[in-house]
C-alpha positions as a Markdown table, in Angstrom:
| # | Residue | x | y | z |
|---|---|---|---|---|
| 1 | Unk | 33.2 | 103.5 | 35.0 |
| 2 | Unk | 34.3 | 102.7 | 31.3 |
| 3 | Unk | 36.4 | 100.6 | 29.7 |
| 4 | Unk | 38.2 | 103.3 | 28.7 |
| 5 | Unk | 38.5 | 105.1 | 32.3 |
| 6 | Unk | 39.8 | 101.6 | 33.8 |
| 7 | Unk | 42.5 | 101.3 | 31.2 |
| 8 | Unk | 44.2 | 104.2 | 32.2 |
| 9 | Unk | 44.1 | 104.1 | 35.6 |
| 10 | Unk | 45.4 | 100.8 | 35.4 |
| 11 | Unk | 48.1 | 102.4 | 33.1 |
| 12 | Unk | 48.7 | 104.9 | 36.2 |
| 13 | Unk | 49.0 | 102.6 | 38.9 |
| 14 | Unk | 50.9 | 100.6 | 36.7 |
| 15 | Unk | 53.5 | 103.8 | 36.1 |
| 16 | Unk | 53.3 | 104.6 | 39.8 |
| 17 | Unk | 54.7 | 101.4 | 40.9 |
| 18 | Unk | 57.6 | 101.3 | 38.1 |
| 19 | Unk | 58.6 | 105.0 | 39.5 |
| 20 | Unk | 58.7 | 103.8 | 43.1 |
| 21 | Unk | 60.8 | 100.8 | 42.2 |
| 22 | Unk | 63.3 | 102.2 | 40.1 |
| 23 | Unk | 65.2 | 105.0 | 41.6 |
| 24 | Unk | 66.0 | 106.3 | 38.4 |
| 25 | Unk | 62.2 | 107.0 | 37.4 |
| 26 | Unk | 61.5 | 108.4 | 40.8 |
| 27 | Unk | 64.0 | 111.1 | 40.4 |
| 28 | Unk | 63.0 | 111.8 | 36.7 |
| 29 | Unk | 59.5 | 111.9 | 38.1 |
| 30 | Unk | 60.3 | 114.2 | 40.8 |
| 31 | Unk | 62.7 | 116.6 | 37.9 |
| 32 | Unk | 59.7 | 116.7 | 36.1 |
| 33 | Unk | 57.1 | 117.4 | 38.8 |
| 34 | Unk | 59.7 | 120.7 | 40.3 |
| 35 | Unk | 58.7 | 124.0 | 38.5 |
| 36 | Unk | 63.0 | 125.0 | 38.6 |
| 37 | Unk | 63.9 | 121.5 | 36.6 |
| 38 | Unk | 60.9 | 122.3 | 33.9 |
| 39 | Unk | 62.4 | 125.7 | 33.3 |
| 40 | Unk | 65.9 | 124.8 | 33.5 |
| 41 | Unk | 65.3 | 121.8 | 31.3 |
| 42 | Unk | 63.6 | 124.0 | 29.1 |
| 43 | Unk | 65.9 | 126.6 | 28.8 |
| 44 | Unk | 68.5 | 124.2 | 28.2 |
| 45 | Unk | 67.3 | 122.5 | 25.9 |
| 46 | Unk | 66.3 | 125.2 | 23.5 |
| 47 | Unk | 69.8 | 126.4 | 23.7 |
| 48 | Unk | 71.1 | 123.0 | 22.8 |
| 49 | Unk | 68.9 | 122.8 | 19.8 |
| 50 | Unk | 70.3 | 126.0 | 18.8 |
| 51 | Unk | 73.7 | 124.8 | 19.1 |
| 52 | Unk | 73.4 | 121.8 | 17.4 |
| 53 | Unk | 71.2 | 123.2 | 14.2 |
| 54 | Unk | 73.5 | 126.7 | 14.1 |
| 55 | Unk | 74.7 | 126.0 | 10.7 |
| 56 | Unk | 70.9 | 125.0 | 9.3 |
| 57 | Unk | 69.0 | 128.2 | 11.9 |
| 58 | Unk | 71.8 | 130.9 | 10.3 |
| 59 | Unk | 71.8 | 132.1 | 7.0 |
| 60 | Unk | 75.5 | 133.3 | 7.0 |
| 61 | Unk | 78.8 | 132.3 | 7.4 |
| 62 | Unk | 80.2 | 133.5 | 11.1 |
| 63 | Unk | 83.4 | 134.8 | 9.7 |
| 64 | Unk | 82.0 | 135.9 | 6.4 |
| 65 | Unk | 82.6 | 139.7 | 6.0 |
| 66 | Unk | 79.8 | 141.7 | 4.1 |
| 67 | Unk | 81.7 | 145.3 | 2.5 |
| 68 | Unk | 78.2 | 147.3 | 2.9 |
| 69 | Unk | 77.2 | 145.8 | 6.5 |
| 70 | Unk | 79.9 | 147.2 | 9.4 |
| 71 | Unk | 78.0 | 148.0 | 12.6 |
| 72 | Unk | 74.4 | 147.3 | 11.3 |
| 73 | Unk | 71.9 | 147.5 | 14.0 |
| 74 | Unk | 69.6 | 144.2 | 14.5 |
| 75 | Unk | 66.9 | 143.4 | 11.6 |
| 76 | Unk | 65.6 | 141.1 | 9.8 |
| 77 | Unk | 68.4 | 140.0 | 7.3 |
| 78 | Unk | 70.9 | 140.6 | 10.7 |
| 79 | Unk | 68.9 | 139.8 | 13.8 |
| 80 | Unk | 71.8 | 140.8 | 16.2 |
| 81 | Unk | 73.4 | 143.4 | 13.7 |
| 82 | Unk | 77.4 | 143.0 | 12.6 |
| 83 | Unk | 80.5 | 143.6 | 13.8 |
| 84 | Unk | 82.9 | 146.1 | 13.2 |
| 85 | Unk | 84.6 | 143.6 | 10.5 |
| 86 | Unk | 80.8 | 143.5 | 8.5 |
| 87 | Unk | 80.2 | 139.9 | 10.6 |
| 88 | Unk | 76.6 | 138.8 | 11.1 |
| 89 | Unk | 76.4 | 138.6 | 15.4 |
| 90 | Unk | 73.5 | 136.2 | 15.1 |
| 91 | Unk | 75.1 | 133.4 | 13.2 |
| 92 | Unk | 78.6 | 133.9 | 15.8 |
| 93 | Unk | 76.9 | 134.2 | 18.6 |
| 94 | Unk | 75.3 | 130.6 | 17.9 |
| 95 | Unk | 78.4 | 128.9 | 16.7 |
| 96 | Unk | 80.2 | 131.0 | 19.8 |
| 97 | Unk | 77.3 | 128.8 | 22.0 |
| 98 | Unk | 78.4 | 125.6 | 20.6 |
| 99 | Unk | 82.3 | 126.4 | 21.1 |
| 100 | Unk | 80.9 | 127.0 | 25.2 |
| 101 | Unk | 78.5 | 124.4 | 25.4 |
| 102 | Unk | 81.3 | 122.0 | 23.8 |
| 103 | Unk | 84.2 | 122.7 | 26.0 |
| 104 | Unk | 82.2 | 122.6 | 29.4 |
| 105 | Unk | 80.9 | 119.0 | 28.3 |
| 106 | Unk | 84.3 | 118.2 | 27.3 |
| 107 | Unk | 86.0 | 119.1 | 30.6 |
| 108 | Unk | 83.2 | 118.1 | 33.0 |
| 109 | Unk | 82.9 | 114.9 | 31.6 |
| 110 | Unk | 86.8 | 114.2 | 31.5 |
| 111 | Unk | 87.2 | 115.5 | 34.8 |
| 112 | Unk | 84.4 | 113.2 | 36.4 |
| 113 | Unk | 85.3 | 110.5 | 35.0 |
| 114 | Unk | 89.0 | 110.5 | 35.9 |
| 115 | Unk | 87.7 | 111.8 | 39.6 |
| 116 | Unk | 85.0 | 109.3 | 40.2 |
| 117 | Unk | 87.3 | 106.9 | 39.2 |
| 118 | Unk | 90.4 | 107.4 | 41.7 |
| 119 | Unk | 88.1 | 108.6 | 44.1 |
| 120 | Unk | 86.5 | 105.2 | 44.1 |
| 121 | Unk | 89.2 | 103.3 | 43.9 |
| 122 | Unk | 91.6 | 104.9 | 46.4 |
| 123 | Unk | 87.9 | 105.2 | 48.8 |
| 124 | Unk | 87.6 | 101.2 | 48.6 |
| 125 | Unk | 91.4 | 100.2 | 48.7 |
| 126 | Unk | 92.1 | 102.3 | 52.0 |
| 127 | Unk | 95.6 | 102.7 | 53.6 |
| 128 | Unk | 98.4 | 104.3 | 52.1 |
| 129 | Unk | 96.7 | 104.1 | 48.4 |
| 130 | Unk | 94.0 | 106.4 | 49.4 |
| 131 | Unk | 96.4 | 108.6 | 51.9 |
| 132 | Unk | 98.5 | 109.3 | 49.0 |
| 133 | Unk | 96.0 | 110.2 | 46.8 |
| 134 | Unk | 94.3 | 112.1 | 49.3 |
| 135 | Unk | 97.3 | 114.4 | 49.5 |
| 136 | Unk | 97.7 | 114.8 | 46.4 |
| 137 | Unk | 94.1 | 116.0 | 45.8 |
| 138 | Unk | 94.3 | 118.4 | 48.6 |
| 139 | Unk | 97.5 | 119.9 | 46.9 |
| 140 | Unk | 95.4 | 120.7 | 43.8 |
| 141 | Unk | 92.6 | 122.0 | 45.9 |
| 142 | Unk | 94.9 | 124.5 | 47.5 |
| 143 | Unk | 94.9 | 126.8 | 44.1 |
| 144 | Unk | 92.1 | 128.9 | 42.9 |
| 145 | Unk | 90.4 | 127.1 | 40.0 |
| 146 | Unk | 91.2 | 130.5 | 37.6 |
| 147 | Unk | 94.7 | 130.2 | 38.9 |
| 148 | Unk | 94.7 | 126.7 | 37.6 |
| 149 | Unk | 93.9 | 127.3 | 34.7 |
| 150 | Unk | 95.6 | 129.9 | 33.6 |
| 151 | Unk | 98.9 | 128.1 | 34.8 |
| 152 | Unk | 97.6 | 124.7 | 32.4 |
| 153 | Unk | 97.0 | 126.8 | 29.5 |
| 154 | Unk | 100.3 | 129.1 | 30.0 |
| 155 | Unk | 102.1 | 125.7 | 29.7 |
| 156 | Unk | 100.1 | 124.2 | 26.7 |
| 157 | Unk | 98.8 | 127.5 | 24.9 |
| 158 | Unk | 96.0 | 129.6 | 24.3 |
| 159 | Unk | 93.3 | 127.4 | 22.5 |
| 160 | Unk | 89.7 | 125.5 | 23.5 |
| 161 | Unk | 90.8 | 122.6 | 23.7 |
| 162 | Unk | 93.8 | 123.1 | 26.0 |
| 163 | Unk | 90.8 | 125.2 | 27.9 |
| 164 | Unk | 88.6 | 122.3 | 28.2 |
| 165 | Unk | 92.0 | 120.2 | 29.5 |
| 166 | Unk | 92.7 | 122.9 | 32.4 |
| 167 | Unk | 88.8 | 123.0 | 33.6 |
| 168 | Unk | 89.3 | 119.2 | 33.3 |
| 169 | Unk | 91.9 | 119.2 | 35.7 |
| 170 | Unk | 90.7 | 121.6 | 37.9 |
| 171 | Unk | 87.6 | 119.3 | 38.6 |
| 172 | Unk | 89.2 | 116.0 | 39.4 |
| 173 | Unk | 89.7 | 117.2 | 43.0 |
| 174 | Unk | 86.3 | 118.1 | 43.2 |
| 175 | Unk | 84.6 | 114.7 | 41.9 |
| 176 | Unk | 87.7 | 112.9 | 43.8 |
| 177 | Unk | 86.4 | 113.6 | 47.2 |
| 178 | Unk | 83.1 | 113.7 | 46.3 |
| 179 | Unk | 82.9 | 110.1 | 45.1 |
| 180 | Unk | 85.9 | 108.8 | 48.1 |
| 181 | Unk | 82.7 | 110.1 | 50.6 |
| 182 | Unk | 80.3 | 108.3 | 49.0 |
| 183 | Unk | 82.9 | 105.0 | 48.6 |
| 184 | Unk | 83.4 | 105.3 | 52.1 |
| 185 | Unk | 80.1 | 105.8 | 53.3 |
| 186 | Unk | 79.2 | 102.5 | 51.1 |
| 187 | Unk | 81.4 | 100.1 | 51.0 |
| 188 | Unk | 81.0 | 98.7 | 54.8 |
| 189 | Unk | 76.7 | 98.5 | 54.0 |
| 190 | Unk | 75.1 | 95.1 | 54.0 |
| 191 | Unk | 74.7 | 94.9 | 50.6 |
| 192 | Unk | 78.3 | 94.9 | 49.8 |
| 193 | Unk | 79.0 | 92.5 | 52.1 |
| 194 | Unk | 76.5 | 90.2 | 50.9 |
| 195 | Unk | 77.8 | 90.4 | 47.1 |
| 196 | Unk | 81.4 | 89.4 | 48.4 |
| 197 | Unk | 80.2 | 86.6 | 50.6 |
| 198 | Unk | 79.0 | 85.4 | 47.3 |
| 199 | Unk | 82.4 | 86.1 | 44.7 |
| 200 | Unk | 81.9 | 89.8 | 43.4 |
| 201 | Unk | 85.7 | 91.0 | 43.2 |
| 202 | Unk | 86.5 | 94.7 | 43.8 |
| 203 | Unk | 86.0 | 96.3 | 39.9 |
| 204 | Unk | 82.1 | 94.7 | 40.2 |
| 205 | Unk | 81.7 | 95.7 | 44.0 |
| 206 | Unk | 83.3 | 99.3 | 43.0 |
| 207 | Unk | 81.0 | 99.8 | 39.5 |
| 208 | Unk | 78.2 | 97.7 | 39.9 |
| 209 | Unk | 76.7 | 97.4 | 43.0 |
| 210 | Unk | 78.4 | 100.8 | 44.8 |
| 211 | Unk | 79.1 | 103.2 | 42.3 |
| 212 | Unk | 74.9 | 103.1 | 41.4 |
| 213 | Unk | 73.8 | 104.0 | 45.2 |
| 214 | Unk | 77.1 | 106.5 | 45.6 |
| 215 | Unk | 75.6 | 108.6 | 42.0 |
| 216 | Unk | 72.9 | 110.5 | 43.2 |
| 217 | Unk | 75.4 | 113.5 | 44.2 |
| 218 | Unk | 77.4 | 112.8 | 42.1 |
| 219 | Unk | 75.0 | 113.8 | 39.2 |
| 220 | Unk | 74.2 | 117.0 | 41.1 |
| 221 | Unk | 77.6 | 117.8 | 40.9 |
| 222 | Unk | 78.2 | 117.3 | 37.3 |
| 223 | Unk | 75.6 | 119.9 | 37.0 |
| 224 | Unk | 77.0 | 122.4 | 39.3 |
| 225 | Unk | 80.0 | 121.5 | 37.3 |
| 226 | Unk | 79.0 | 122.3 | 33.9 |
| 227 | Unk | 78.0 | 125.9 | 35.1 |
| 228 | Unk | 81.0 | 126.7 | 36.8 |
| 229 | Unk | 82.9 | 125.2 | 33.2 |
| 230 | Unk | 81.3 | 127.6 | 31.1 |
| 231 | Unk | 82.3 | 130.5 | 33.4 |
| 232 | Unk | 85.5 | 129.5 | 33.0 |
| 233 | Unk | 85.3 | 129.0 | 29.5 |
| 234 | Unk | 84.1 | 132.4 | 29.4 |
| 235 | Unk | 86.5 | 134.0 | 31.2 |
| 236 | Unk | 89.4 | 132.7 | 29.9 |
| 237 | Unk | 88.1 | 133.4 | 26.6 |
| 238 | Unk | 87.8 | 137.1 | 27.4 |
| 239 | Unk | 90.9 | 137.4 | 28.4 |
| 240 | Unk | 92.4 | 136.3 | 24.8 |
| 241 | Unk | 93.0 | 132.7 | 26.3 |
| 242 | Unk | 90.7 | 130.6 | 24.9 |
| 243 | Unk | 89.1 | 129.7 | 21.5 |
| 244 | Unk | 91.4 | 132.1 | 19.0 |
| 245 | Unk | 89.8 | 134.5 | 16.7 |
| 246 | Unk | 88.4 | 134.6 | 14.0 |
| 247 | Unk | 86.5 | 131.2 | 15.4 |
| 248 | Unk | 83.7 | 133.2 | 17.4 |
| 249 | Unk | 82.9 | 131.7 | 21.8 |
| 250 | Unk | 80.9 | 133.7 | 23.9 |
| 251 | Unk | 83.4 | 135.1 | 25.8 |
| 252 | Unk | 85.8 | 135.9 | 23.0 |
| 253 | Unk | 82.4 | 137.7 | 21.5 |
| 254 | Unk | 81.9 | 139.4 | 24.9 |
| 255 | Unk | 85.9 | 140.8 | 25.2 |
| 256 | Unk | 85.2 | 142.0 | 21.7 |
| 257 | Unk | 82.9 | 144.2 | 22.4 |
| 258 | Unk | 84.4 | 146.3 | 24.7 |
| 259 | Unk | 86.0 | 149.2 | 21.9 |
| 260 | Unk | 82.6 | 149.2 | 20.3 |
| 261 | Unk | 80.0 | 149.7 | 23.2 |
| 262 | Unk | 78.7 | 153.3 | 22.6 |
| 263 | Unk | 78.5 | 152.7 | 19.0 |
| 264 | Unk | 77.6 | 148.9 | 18.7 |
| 265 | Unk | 75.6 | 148.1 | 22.4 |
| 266 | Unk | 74.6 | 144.8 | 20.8 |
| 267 | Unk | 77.8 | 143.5 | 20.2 |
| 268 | Unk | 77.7 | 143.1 | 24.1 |
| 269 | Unk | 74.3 | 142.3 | 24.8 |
| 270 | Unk | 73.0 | 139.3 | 22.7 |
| 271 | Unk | 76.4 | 137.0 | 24.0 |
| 272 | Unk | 75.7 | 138.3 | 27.8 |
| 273 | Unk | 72.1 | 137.6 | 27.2 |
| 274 | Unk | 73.2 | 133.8 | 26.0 |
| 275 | Unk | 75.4 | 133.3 | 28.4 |
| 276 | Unk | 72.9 | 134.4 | 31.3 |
| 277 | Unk | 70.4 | 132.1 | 29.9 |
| 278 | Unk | 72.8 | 129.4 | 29.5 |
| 279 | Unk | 74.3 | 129.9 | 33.5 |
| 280 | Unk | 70.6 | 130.5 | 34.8 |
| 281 | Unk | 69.5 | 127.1 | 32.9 |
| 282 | Unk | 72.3 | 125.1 | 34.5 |
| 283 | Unk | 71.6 | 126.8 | 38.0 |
| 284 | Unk | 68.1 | 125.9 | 38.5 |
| 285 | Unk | 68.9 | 122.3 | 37.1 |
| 286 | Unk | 71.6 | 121.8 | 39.2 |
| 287 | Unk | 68.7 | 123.0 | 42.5 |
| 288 | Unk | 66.4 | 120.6 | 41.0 |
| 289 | Unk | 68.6 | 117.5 | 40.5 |
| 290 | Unk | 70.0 | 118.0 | 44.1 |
| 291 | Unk | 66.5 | 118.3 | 45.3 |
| 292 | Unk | 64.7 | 115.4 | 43.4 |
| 293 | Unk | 67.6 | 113.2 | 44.4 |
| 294 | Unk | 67.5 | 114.5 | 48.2 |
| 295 | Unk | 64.0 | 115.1 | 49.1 |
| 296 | Unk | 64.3 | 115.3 | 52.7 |
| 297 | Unk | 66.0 | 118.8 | 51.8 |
| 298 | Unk | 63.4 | 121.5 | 52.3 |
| 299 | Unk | 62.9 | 123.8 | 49.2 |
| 300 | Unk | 63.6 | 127.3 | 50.0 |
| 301 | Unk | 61.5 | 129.9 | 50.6 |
């Protein structure tokens, strides 16, 4: 055997013991090795490029109006035609992405880190602390998540950003009990007893030492999360509720398109097609997280 041959197996085994000591690199090495989290990641990540470079990737303006280009079908200088105001779909359907992709972030991040938060706390101080909080959470879970939202926003006004706050609330519940579980199901293991007998206080017990064997699920839900955000997102914006016009989101593009089908059928069809491949990318990440985090779950057939 060569030189060359022994060096990277010994670079192998070497990998292959850093990935079964770190649970971290086992899951990323499982994400990686499932077909769903290749595509998913994939998918994802091409749409997040697009998002991020939409103002380099598009040649025009998304609300610049051209006086010779009303309901142009796709080409070349308009890859997904114009609007009935003479607006080139391509460059709002991207910058409609980024409004999407920006206010699901936005509200799944706020809303799991105000969740995890109480739900860990309230999980590890027990009694009436985590009683009360408990009740409270099950009073939020008790309306429909559109419902919510649609009550938040009739309150602080149609705009994203009061979008991203509703879908914000709406999952603090939802990463509340999530997180309380895991506290629970933690915070009586040997470990935990071991780093009080020697001086942790609760915040390093609760962040340090619990809150990284309680993430695993966690994580799987954020991504769950993020696809059920941009629903939302979607939704609200199609019903006039969300990011205001003339800034372009997916679903404002969608509701637009309504009056125009017959004449216009890509008005409709590039935003749907985004927001499929957006929902479809998040769905089979979200299978492959839960799966490389919990592989005693069977894949199914």
């Amino acid at each position: 055997m060569s030189a060359h041959a022994v060096t990277n197996l010994s670079r192998r085994e070497r990998w292959r013991t850093r990935v079964s000591e770190s649970l971290f690199l086992t899951i990323l090495d499982r994400l990686f090795r499932n077909s769903q989290g290749v595509v998913g990641l994939l998918g994802l990540g091409i749409l997040v490029v697009l998002t991020v470079g939409a103002g380099v990737i598009t040649w025009h303006e998304p609300n610049a109006q051209d006086a010779a280009s009303r309901f142009l079908s796709p080409s070349l200088e308009h890859p997904f035609g114009t609007d009935h105001l003479r607006r080139d779909l391509f460059a709002r359907t991207l910058f409609g992405l980024r409004t999407s992709l920006g206010v699901a972030l936005l509200a799944v991040t706020g809303g799991a880190t105000v969740g995890i938060c109480v739900g860990f706390v309230t999980g590890y101080a027990g009694r009436w602390a985590d009683a009360l909080a408990m009740r409270v959470i099950d009073a939020m879970l008790a309306f429909p998540n559109l419902l919510s939202a649609l009550a938040v926003i009739t309150i602080l006004g149609p705009s994203a950003r009061n979008v991203a706050i509703a879908i914000a609330i709406y999952n603090i519940p939802v990463f509340a009990r999530l997180s309380r579980a895991q506290m629970l199901s933690e915070k009586h293991r040997d470990y935990v007893q071991a780093s009080r007998s020697i001086g942790a206080g609760p915040v390093r017990l609760i962040f340090r030492h619990i809150a990284m064997n309680a993430m695993p699920p966690l994580l799987t839900q954020v991504a769950l999360s993020m696809a059920v955000a941009v629903i939302l997102e979607a939704s609200l914006s199609f019903l006039g509720l969300g990011q205001q016009p003339p800034a372009p989101s997916l679903g404002t593009l969608i509701s637009g398109s309504r009056s125009y089908l017959r004449e216009a059928w890509w008005l409709a069809v590039f935003p749907g097609a985004f927001l499929a491949l957006l929902l479809l990318s998040l769905n089979l990440l979200a299978d492959a997280v839960n799966e490389a985090m919990s592989p005693w779950v069977r894949r199914k057939a």
